[in-house]
N, C-alpha and C positions, 0 to 999 in steps of 0.2 A: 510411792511406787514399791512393790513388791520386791525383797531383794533376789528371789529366781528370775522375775523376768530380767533385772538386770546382767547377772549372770548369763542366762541365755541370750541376750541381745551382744552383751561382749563378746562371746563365744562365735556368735555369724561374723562379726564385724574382725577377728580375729582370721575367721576360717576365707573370709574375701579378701583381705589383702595377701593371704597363703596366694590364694590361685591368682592373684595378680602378678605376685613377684615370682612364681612357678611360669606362668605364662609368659614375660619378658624375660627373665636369666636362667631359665631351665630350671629342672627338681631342684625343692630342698630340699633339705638336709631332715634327717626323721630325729635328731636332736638339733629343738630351734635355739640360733644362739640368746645369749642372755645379755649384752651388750651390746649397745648404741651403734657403735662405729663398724661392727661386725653387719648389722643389717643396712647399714649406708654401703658398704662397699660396692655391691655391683653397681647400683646407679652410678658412686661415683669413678668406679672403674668404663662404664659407657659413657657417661661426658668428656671421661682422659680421651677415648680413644676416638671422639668426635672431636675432639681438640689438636690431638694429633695429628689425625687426618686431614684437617685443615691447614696447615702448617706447606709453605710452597717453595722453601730454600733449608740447604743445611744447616745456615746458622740459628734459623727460627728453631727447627729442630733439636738441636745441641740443646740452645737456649732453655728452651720447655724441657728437655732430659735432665739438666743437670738442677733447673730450678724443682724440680721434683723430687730430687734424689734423697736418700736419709740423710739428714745434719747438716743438710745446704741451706738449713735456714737460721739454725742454732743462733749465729750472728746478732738475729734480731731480738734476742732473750740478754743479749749481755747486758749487763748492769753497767752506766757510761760512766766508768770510774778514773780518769784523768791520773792517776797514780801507778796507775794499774796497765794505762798502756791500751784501754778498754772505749776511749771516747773520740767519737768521730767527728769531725768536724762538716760542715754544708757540703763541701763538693764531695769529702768521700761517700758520705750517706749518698748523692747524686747518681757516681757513678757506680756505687754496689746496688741500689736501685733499679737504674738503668740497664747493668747487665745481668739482674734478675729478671728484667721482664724482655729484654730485648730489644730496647728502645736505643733510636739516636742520642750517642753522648757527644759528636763534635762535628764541623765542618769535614768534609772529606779534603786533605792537603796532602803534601810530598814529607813522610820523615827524615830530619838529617841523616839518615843511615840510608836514603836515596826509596826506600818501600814507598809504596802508595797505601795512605790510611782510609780506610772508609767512615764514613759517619757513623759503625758503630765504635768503633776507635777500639777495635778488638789489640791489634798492631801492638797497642805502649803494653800488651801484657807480657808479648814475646820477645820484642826486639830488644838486641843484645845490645843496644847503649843505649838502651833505658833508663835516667837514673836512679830510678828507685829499684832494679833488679838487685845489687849487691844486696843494698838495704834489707831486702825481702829476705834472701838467700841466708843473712849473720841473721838473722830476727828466729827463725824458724830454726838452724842449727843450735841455738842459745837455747831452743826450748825444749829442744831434743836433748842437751846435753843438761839440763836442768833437772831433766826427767829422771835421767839414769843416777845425779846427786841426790834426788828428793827420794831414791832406791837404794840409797849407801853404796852406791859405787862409785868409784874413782874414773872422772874420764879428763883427757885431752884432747882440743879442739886443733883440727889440721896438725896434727903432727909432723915434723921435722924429723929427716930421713927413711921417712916410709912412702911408697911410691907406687900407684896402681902398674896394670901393663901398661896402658895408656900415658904412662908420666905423669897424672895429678895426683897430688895428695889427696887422700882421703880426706871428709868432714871432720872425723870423731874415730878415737879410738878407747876402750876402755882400756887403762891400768891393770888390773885383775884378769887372769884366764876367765872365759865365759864360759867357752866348752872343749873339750878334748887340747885340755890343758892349752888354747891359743886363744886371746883377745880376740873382742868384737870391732869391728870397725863399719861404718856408717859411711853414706852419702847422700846429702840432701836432695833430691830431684825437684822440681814441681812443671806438673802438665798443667797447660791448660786448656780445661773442655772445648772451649769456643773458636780455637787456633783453626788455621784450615789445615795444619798437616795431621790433626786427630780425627778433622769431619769429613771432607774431601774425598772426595772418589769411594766412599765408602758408606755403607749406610750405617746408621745408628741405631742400636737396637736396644742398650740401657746406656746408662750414663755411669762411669770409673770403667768402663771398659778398656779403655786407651789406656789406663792408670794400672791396672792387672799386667796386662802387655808389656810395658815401657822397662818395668826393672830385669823382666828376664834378656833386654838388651842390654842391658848395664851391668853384668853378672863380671865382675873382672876379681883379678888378683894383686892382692896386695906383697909386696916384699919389701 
């Protein structure tokens, strides 16, 4: 085969999927991009939003928001390193599973804190006598203050006679002026997306939204 006709036949076959993807996602662009995922996007930006739209309660929606979001999946690249802190065992994989896709993780029942849980067992993430809520709360301080040694600086965790307005101690404070000659000091928060007091009555429009919002409530003074 001649190599102009092939040339030429690439060239039609080029110029009709232009006017196909012109005709479903509006003009291109007059520089076509040069990468893969750049010409997938609209298709799969119109499956998002047919998926979306499908979606018939907040928590489904939450769900698909935050299962989308950048580094909501990072998770599943971890190397299961058992030394490290890194390896999960059946039930967690179960229910970090389950609350990425939105699935039933339990019987709906009453919690000793008197709440009613639903089968997606959203409840054990919020409720204040959880037992693994402290656990969570030292786990993530530990790695925040790890952070600021692994940066050469000096920190201590809750410090002793420093006091918000509020009357709790702060997480962390660094040692060291940070800036205008006064230490940093820290407070661990964690939202979670799926709660009803982030999705409820409100509609969802991205996911860390609640998470933007949350610390300009927690703005206090330390002395």
């Amino acid at each position: 085969m001649p190599t102009g006709f092939v040339l030429v036949g690439f060239k039609k076959v080029i110029i009709i999927i232009i006017m196909l993807l012109s005709t479903q996602f509006g003009d291109v662009p007059e520089v076509l991009p040069t990468k893969q995922p750049l010409w997938d996007l609209p298709g799969v930006s119109a499956d998002k939003a047919i998926a979306e739209g499908s979606l018939n309660s907040p928590h489904c929606r939450a769900s698909f928001l935050a299962a989308g979001s950048q580094h909501s999946g990072d998770w599943l690249f971890a190397l299961p390193i058992a030394s490290c802190g890194l390896k999960l065992d059946d039930e967690a994989v179960r229910v970090a599973v389950g609350l990425r896709l939105g699935l039933d993780l339990c019987v709906p029942h009453e919690c000793h804190c008197g709440s009613r849980v639903d089968a997606c067992g959203v409840h054990s993430l919020v409720c204040k006598r959880a037992p693994g809520k402290t656990t969570r709360h030292h786990a993530l301080n530990d790695l925040i203050a790890r952070a600021f040694s692994s940066a050469g600086l000096s920190v201590t965790k809750e410090p002793s006679g420093l006091f918000r307005s509020d009357g709790k101690r702060p997480d962390g404070l660094t040692l060291v002026p940070w800036s205008s000659s006064k230490s940093l000091c820290w407070d661990v928060t964690i939202t979670c997306p799926l709660a009803d007091s982030c999705h409820c009555g409100r509609p969802r429009v991205r996911c860390g939204g609640r998470a933007c919002r949350f610390p300009q409530g927690r703005e206090v003074r330390c002395s």
